[in-house]
Gaussian input, Z-matrix of N, CA and C with variables (Angstrom, degrees):
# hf/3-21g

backbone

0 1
 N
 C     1     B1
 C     2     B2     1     A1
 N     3     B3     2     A2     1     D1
 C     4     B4     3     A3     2     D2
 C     5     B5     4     A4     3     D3
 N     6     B6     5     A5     4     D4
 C     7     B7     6     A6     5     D5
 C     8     B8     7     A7     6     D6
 N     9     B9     8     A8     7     D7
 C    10    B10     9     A9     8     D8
 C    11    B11    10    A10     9     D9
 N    12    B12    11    A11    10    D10
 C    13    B13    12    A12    11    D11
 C    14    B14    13    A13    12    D12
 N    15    B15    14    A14    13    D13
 C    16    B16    15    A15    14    D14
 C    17    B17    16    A16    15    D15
 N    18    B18    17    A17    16    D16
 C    19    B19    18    A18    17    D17
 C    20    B20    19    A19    18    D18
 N    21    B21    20    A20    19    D19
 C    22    B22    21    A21    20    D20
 C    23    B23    22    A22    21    D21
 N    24    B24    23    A23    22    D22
 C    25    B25    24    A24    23    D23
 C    26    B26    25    A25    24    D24
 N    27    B27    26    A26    25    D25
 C    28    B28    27    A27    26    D26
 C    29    B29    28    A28    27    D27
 N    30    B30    29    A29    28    D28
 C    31    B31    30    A30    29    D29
 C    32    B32    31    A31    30    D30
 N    33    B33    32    A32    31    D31
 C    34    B34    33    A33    32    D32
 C    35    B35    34    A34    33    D33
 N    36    B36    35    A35    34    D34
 C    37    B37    36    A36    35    D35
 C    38    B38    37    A37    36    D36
 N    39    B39    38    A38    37    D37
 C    40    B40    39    A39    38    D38
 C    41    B41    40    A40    39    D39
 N    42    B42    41    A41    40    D40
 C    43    B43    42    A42    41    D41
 C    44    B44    43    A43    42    D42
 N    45    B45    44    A44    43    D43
 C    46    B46    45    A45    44    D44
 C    47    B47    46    A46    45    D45
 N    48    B48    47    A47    46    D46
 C    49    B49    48    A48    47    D47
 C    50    B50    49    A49    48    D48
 N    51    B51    50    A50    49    D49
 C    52    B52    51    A51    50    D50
 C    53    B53    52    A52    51    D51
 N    54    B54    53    A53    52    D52
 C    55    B55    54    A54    53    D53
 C    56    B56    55    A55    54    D54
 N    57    B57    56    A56    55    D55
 C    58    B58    57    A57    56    D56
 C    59    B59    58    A58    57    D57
 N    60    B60    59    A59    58    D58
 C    61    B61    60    A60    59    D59
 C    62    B62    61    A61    60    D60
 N    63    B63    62    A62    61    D61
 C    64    B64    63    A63    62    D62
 C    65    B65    64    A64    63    D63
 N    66    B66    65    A65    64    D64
 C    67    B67    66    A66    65    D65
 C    68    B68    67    A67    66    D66
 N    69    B69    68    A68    67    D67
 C    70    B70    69    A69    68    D68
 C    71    B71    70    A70    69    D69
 N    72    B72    71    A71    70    D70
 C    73    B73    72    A72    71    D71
 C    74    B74    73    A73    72    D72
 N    75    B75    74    A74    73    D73
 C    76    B76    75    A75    74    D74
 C    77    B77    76    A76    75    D75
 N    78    B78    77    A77    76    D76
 C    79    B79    78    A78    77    D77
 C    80    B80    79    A79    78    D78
 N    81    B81    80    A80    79    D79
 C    82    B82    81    A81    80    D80
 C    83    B83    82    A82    81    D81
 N    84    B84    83    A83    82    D82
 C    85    B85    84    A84    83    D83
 C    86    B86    85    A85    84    D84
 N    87    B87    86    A86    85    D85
 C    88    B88    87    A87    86    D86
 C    89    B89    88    A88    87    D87
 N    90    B90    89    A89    88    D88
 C    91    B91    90    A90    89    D89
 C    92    B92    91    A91    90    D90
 N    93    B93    92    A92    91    D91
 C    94    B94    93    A93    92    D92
 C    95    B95    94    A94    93    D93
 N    96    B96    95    A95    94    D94
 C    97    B97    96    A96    95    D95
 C    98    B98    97    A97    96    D96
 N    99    B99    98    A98    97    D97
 C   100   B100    99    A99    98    D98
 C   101   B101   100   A100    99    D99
 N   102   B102   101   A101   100   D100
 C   103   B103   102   A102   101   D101
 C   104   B104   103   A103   102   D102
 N   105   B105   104   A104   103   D103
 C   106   B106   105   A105   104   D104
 C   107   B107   106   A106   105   D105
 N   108   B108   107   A107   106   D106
 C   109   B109   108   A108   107   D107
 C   110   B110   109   A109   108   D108
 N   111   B111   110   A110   109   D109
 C   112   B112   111   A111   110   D110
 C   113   B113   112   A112   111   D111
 N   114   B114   113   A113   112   D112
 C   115   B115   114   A114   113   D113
 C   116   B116   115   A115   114   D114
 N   117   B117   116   A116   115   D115
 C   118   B118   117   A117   116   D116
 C   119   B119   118   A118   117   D117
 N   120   B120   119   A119   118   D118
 C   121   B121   120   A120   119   D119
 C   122   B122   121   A121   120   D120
 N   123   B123   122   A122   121   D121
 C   124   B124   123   A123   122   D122
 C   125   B125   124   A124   123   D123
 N   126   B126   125   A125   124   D124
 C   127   B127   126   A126   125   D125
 C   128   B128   127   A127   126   D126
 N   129   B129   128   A128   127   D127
 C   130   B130   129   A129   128   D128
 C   131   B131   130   A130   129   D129
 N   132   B132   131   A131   130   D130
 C   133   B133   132   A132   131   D131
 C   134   B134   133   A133   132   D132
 N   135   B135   134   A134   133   D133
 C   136   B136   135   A135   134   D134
 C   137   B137   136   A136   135   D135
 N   138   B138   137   A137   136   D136
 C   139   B139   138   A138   137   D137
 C   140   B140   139   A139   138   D138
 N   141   B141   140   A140   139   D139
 C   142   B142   141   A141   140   D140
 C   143   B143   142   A142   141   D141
 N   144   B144   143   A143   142   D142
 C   145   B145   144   A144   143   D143
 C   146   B146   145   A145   144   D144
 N   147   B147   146   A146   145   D145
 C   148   B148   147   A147   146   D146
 C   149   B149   148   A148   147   D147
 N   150   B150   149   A149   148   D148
 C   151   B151   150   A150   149   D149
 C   152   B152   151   A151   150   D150
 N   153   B153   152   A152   151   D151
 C   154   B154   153   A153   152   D152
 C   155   B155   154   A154   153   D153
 N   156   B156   155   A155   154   D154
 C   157   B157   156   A156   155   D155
 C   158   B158   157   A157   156   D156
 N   159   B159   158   A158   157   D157
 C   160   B160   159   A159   158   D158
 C   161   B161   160   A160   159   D159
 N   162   B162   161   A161   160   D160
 C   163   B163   162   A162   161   D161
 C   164   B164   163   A163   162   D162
 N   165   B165   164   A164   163   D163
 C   166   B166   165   A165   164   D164
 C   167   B167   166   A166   165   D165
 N   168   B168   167   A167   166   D166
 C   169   B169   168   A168   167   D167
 C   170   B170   169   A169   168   D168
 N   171   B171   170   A170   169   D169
 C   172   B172   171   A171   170   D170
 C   173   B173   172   A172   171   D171
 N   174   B174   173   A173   172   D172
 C   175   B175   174   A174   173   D173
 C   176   B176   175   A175   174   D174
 N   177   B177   176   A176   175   D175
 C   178   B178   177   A177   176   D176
 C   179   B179   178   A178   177   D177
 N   180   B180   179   A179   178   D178
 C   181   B181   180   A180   179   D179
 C   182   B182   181   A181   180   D180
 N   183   B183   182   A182   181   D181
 C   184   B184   183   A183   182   D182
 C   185   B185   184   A184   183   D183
 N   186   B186   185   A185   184   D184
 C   187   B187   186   A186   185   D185
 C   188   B188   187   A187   186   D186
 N   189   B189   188   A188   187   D187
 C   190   B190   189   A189   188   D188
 C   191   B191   190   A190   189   D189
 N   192   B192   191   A191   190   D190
 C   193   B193   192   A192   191   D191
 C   194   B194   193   A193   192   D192
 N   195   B195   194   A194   193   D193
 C   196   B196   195   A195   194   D194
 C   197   B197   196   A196   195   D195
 N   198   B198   197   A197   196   D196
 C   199   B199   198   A198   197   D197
 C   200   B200   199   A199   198   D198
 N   201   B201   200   A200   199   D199
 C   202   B202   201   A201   200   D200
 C   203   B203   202   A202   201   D201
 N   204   B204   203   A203   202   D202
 C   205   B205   204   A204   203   D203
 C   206   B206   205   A205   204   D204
 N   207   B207   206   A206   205   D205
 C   208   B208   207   A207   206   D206
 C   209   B209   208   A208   207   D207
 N   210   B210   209   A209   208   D208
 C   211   B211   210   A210   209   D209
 C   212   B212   211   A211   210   D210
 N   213   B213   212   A212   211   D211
 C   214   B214   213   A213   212   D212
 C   215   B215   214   A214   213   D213
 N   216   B216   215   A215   214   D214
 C   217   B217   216   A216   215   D215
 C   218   B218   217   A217   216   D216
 N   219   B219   218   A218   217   D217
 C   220   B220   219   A219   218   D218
 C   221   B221   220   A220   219   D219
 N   222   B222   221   A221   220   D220
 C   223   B223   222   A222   221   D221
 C   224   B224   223   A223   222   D222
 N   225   B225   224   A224   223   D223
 C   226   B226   225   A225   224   D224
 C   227   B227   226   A226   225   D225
 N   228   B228   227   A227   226   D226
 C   229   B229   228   A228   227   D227
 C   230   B230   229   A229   228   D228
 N   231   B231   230   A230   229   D229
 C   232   B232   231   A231   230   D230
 C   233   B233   232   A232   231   D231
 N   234   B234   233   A233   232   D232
 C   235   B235   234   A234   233   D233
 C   236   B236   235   A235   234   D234
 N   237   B237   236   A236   235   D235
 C   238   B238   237   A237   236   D236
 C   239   B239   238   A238   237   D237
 N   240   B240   239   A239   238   D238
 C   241   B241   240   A240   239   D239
 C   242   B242   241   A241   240   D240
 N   243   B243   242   A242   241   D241
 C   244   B244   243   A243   242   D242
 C   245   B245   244   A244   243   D243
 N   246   B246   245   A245   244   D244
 C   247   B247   246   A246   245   D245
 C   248   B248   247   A247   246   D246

   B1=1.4505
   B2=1.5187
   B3=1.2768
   B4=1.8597
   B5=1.8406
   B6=1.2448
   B7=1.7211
   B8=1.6636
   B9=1.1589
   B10=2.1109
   B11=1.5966
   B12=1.4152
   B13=1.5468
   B14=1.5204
   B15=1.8542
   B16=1.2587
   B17=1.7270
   B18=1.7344
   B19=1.7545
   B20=1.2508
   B21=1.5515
   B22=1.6177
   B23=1.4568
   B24=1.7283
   B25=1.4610
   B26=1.8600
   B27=1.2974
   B28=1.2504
   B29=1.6639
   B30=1.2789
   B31=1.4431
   B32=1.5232
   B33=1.5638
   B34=1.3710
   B35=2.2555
   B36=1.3271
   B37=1.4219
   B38=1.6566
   B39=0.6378
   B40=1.7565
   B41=1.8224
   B42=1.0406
   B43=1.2773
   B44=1.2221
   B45=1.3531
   B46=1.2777
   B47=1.9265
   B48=2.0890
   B49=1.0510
   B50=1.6629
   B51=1.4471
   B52=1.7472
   B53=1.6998
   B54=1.4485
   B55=1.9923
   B56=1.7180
   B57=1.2523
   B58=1.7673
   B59=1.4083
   B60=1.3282
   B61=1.5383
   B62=1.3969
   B63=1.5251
   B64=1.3661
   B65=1.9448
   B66=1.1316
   B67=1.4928
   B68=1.8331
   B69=1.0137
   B70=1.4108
   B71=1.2295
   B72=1.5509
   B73=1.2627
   B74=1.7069
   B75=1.7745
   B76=1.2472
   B77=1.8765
   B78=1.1082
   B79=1.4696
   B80=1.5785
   B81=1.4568
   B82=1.5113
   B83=1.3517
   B84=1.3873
   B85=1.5098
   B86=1.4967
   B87=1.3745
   B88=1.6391
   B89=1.7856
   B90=1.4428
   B91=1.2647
   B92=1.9900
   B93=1.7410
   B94=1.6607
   B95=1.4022
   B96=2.1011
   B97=0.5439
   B98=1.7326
   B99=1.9452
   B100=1.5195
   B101=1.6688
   B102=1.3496
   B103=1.5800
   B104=1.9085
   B105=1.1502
   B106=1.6801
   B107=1.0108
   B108=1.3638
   B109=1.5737
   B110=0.9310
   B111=0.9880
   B112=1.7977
   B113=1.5192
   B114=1.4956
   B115=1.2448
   B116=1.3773
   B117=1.5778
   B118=2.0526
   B119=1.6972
   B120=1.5376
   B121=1.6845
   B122=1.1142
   B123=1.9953
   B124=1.4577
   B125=1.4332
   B126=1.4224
   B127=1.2978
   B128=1.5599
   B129=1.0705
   B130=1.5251
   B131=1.6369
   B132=1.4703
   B133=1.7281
   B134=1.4414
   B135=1.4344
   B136=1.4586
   B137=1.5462
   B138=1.5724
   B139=1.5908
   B140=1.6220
   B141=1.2894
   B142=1.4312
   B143=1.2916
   B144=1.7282
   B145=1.5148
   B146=1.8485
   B147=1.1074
   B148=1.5588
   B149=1.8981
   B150=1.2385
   B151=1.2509
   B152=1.5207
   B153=1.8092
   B154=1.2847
   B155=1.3715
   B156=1.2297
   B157=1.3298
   B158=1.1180
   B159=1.7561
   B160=1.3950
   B161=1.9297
   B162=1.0344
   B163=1.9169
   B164=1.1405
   B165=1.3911
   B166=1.9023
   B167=0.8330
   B168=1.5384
   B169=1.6762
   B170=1.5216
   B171=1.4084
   B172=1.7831
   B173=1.3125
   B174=1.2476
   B175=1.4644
   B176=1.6635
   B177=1.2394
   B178=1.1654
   B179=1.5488
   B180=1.1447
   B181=1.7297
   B182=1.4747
   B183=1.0195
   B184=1.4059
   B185=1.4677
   B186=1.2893
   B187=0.7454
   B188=1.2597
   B189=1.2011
   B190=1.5070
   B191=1.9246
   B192=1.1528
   B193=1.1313
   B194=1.3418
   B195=1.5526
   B196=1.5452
   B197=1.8784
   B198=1.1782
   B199=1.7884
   B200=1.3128
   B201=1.1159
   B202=1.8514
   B203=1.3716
   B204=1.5298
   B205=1.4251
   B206=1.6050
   B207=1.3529
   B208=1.3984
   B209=1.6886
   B210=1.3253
   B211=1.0058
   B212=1.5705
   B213=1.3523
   B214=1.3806
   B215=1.6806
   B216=1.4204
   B217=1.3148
   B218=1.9812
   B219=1.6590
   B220=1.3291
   B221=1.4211
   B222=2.0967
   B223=1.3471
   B224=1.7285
   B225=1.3595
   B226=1.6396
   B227=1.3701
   B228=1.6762
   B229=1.4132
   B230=1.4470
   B231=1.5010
   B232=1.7708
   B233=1.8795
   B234=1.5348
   B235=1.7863
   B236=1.9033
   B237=1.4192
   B238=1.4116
   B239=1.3484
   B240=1.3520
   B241=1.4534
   B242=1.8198
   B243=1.4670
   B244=1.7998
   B245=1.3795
   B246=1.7448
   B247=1.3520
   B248=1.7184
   A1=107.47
   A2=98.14
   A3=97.01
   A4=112.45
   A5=95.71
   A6=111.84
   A7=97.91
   A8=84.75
   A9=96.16
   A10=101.97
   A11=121.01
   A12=99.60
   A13=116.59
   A14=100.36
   A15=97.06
   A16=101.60
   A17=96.44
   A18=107.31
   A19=101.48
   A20=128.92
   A21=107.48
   A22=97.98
   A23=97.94
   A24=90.83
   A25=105.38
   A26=130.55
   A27=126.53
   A28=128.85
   A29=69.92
   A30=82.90
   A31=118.51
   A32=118.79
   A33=142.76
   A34=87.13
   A35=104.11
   A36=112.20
   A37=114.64
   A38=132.36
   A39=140.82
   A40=93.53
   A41=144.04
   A42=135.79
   A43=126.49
   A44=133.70
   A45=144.01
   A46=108.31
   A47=107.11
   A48=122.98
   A49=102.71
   A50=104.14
   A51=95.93
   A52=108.59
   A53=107.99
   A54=111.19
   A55=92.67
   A56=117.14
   A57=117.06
   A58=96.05
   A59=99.11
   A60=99.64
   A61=115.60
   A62=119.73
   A63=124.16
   A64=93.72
   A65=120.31
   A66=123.39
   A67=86.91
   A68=113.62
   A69=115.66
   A70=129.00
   A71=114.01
   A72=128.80
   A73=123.61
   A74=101.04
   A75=157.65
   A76=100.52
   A77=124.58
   A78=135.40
   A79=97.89
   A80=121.22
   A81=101.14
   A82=119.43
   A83=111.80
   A84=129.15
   A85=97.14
   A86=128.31
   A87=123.69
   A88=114.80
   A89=112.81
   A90=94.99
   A91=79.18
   A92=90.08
   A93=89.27
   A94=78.52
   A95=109.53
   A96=144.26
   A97=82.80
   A98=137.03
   A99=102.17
   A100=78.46
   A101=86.85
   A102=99.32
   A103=122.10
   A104=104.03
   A105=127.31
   A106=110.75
   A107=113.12
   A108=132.69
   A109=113.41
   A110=132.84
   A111=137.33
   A112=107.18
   A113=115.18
   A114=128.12
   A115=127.15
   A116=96.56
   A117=97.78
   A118=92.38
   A119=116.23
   A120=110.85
   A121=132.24
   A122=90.28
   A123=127.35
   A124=94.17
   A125=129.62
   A126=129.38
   A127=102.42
   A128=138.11
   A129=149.94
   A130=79.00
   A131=102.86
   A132=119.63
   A133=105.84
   A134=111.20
   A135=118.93
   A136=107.19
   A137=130.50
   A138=120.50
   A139=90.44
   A140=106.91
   A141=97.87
   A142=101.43
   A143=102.19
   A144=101.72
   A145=94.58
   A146=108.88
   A147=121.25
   A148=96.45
   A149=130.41
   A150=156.71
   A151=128.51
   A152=117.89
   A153=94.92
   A154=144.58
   A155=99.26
   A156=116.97
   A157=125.71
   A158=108.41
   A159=111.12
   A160=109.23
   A161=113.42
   A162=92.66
   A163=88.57
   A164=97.52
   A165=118.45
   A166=106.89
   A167=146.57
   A168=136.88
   A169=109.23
   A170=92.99
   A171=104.59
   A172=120.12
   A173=129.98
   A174=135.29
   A175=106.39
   A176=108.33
   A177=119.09
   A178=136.84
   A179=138.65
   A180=126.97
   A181=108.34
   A182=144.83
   A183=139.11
   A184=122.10
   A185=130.80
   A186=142.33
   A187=116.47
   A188=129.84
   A189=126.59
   A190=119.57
   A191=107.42
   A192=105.55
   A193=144.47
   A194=93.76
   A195=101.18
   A196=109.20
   A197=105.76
   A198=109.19
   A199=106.00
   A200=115.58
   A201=97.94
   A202=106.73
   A203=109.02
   A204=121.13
   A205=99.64
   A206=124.76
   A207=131.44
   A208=139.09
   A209=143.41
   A210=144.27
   A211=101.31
   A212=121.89
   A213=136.04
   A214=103.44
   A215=115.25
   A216=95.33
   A217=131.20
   A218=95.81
   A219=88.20
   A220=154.12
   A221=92.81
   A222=108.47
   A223=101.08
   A224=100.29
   A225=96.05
   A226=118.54
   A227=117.85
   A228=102.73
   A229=120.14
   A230=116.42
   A231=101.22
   A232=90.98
   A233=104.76
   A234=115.63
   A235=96.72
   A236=123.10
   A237=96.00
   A238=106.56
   A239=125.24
   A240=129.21
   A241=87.71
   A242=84.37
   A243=103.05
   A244=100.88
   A245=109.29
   A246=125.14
   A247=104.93
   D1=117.70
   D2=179.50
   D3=-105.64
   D4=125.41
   D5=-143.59
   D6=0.46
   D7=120.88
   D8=177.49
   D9=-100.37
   D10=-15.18
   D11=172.00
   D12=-122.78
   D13=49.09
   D14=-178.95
   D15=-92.03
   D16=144.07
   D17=-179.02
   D18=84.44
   D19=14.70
   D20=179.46
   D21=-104.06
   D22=175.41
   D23=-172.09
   D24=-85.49
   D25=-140.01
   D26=157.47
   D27=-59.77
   D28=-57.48
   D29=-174.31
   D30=-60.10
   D31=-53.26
   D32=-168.03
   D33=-56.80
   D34=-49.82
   D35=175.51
   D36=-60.04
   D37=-36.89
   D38=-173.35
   D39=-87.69
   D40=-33.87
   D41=151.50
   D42=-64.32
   D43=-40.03
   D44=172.00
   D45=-49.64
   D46=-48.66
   D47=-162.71
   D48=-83.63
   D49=-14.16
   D50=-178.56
   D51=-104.89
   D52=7.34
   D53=166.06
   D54=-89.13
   D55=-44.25
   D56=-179.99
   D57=-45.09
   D58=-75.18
   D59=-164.18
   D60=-40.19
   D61=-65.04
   D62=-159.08
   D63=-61.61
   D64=-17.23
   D65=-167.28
   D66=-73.06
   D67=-77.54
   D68=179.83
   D69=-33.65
   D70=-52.82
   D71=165.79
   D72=-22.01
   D73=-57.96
   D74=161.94
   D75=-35.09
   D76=-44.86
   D77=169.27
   D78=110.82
   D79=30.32
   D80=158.48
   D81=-99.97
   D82=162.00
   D83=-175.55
   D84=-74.14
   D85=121.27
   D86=173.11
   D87=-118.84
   D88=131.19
   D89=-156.01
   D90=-125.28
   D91=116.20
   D92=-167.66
   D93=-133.60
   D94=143.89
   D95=-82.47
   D96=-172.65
   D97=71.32
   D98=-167.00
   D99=-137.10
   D100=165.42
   D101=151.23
   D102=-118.11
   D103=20.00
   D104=178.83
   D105=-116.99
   D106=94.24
   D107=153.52
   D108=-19.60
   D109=-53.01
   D110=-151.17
   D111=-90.77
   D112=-33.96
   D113=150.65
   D114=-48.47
   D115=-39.03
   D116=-171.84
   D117=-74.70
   D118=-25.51
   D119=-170.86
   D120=-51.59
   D121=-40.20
   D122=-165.66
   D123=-68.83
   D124=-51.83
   D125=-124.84
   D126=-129.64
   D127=-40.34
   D128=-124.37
   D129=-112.09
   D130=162.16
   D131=170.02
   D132=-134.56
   D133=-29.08
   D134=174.31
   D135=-141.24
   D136=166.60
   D137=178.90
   D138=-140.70
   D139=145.38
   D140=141.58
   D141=-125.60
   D142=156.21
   D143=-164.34
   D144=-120.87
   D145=130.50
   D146=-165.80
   D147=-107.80
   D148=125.73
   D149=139.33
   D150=-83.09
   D151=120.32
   D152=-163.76
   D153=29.20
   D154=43.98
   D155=171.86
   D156=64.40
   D157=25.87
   D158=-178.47
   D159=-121.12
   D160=170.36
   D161=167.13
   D162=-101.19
   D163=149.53
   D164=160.62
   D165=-143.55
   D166=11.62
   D167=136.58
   D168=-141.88
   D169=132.09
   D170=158.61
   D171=-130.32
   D172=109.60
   D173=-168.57
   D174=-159.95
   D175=150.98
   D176=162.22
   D177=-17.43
   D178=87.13
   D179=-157.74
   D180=-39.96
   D181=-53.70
   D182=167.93
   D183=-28.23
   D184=-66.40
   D185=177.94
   D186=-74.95
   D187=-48.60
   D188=156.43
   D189=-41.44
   D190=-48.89
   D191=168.73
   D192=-91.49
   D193=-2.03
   D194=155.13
   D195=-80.81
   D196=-50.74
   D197=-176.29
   D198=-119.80
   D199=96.40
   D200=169.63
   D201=-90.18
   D202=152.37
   D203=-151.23
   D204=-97.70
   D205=-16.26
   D206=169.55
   D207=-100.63
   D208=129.83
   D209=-139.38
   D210=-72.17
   D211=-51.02
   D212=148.15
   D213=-18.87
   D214=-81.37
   D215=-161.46
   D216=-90.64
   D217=-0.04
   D218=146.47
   D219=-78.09
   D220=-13.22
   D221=-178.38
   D222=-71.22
   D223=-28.66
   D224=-177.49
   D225=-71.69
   D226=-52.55
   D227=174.14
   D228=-62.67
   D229=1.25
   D230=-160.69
   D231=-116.66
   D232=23.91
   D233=159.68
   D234=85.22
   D235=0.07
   D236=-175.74
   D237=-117.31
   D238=153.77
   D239=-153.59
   D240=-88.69
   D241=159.87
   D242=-171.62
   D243=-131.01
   D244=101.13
   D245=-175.93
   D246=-60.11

């Protein structure tokens, strides 16, 4: 899914995120696609986080998003862009 609730409003988004969920729940593999943190929190079990088109972290969403281990992806969760 490549961001599926981009442009929705809240609400229209919080429905979109509870068919993912219950889909997953369900035992499918979901390969979503965000640039919203708060989204990967909601939703994600593991991330890898790709920079210029490369990966530079794959770990568990928890742990990734409590500490990410790369300069790239803390500048992203902590709001500042990573030239």
């Amino acid at each position: 899914l490549d961001e599926p609730t981009a442009s929705l409003d809240p609400a229209s988004t919080a429905a979109v995120e509870r068919i993912i969920a219950a889909s997953r729940d369900e035992g499918r593999k979901v390969v979503l696609v965000t640039h919203d943190p708060g989204q990967a929190r909601r939703l994600a079990d593991d991330v890898a986080f790709l920079h210029r088109g490369k990966l530079v972290e794959h770990r568990p969403a928890v742990s990734f998003l409590a500490a990410p281990q790369s300069v790239e992806a803390a500048a992203f969760l902590d709001g500042r862009l990573a030239l």
